[in-house]
N, C-alpha and C positions, 0 to 999 in steps of 0.2 A: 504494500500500500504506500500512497505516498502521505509527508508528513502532512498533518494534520493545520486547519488552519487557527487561528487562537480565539477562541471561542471563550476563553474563561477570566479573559480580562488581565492576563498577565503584562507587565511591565514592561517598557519594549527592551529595557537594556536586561531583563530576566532573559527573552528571546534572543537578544544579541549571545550573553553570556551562554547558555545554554549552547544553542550553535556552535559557538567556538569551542567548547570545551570536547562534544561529543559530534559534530557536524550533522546533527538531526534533533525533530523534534520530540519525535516518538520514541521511545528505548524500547518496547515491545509490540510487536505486528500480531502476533496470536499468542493465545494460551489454548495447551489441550487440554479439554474442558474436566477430563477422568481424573489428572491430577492439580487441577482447582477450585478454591472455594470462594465461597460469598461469603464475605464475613460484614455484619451487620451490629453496632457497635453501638450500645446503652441505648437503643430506642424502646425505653423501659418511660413509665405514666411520669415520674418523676422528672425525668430529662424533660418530655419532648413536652408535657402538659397543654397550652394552647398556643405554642410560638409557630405562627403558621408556616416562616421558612420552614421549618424542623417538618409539621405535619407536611407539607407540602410535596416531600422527597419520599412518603410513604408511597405513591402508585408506581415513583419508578424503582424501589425497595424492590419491591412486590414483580417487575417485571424481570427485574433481574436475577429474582429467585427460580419465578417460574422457569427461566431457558434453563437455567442450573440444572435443575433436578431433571430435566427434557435431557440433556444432555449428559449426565450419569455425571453430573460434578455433586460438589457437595455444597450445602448453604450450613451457615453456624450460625447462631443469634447470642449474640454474646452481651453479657450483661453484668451490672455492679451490684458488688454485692458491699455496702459500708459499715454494716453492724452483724452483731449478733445476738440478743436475749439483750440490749439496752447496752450492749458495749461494741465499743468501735473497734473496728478491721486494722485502722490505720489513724493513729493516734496522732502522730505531728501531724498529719491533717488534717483532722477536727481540732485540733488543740491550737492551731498557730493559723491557720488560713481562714478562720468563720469566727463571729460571736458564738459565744456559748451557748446562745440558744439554734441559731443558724446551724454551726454545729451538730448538736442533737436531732436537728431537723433532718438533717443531709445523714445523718447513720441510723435514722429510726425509718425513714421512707423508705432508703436501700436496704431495709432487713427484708430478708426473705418472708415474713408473715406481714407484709406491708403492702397497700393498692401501690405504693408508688414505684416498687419490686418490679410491678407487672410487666410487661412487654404491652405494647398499646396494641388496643383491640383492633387496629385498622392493617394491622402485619397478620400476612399470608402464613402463619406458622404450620408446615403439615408434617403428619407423623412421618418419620424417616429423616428429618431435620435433625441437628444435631445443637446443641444448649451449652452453652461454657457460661461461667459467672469467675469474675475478675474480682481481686480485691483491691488493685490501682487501676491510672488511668487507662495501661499497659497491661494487656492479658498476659505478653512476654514477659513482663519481669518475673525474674526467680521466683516462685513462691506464690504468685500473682497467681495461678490459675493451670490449667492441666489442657491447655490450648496447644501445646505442642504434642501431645501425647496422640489429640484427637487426631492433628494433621500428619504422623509422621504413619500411624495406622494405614489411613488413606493417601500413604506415597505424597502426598497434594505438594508444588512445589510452585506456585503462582498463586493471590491472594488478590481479590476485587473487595476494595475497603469502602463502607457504606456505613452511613449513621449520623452521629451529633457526641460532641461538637467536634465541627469542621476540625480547630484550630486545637482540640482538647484531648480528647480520646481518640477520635481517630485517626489524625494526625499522632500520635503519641502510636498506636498499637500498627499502621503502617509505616512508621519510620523505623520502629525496632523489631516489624517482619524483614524488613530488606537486611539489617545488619545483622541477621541470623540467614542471609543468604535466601530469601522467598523473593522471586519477582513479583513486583506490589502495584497497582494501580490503586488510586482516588477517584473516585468517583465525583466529576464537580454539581451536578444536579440530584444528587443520592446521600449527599452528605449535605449538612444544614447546622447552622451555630444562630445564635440569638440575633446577630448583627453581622449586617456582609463586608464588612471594612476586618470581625476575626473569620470569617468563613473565607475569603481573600487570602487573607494574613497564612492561613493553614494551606493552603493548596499551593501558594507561592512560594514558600519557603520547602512543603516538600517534593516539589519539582525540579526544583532546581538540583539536589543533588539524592535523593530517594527513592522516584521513580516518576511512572506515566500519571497523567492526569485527563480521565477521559471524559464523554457525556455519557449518558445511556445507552444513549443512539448508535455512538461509537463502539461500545461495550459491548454492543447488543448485532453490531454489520460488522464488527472488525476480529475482535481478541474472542469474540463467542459465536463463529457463524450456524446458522442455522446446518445441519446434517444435509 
């Protein structure tokens, strides 16, 4: 294929740089679909609540799951998990980044017996999907989560990053798939932050040296063709 044209609002001296360093804009033309996943990132009641960029990215969530599972890949719905029984997962970050009460809020919502736990009722979830729960922003970090365990089962060695936030988690658990050696896409229309100046910020910074950043459309004619 040829490269792609810039669709996502990047920078022109990102384009420039980018070019010269790699002399292309795309870093990958296809994935084979048996050894990739959809990985779908905190789109739990609590994140996505009524911020309509965030719901907004749920139909093409959903369209990108469908070819997945069409095509023998795997989708993962991956979520936060910040408390347990009234105590927190990850204590300098309730303790030093929120009020006390803010806090308490963000590790009682993310507990597993909480609405805000949930995964939002507008996500395609079908049996044969697979569930990872994180306990940073990063499924990858040590300890964080049993996210490699699921993808090394299913060979998977290409990763399409979808969710909220742009600049937060997803950017965070696509920058540290590529540095464990995964070829990683962002998704710029599937991923969603409160504000488009950090949903920007995210996709900009991990373009430039972490991997592709594509549409759905592109996801969906290019790195996922139809059989």
């Amino acid at each position: 294929m040829t490269n792609p044209p810039n669709p996502y609002g990047f920078p022109q001296y990102v384009i420039d740089r980018v070019m010269q360093k790699r002399g292309r804009l795309a870093v990958f033309d296809r994935f084979e679909p048996k050894r990739t996943a959809l990985l779908v990132i905190d789109m739990q009641n609590f994140y996505v609540g009524e911020i309509a960029s965030v719901v907004n990215i749920i139909p093409n969530i959903n369209r990108i799951a469908e070819r997945m599972r069409a095509l023998g890949g795997t989708v993962i719905w991956v979520g936060m998990t910040a408390g347990e029984g009234g105590k927190s997962l990850w204590r300098v970050y309730h303790d030093n980044f929120f009020t006390k009460e803010k806090g308490a809020t963000h590790r009682d919502q993310l507990s597993a017996d909480s609405d805000g736990h949930r995964f939002h009722k507008g996500l395609d979830i079908r049996p044969g999907d697979d569930t990872v729960y994180k306990s940073r922003f990063s499924p990858f970090i040590q300890g964080a989560s049993n996210i490699e365990e699921v993808l090394k089962v299913k060979n998977i060695d290409s990763l399409i990053v979808t969710g909220t936030a742009t600049n937060m988690c997803s950017e965070s658990a696509a920058r540290d798939a590529m540095m464990l050696d995964y070829k990683v896409v962002m998704v710029s229309d599937a991923n969603g932050a409160r504000y488009p100046e950090d949903h920007q910020a995210g996709l900009t910074s991990f373009y430039q040296s972490f991997g592709d950043v594509r549409t759905t459309a592109e996801v969906l004619g290019d790195l996922l063709p139809q059989k």
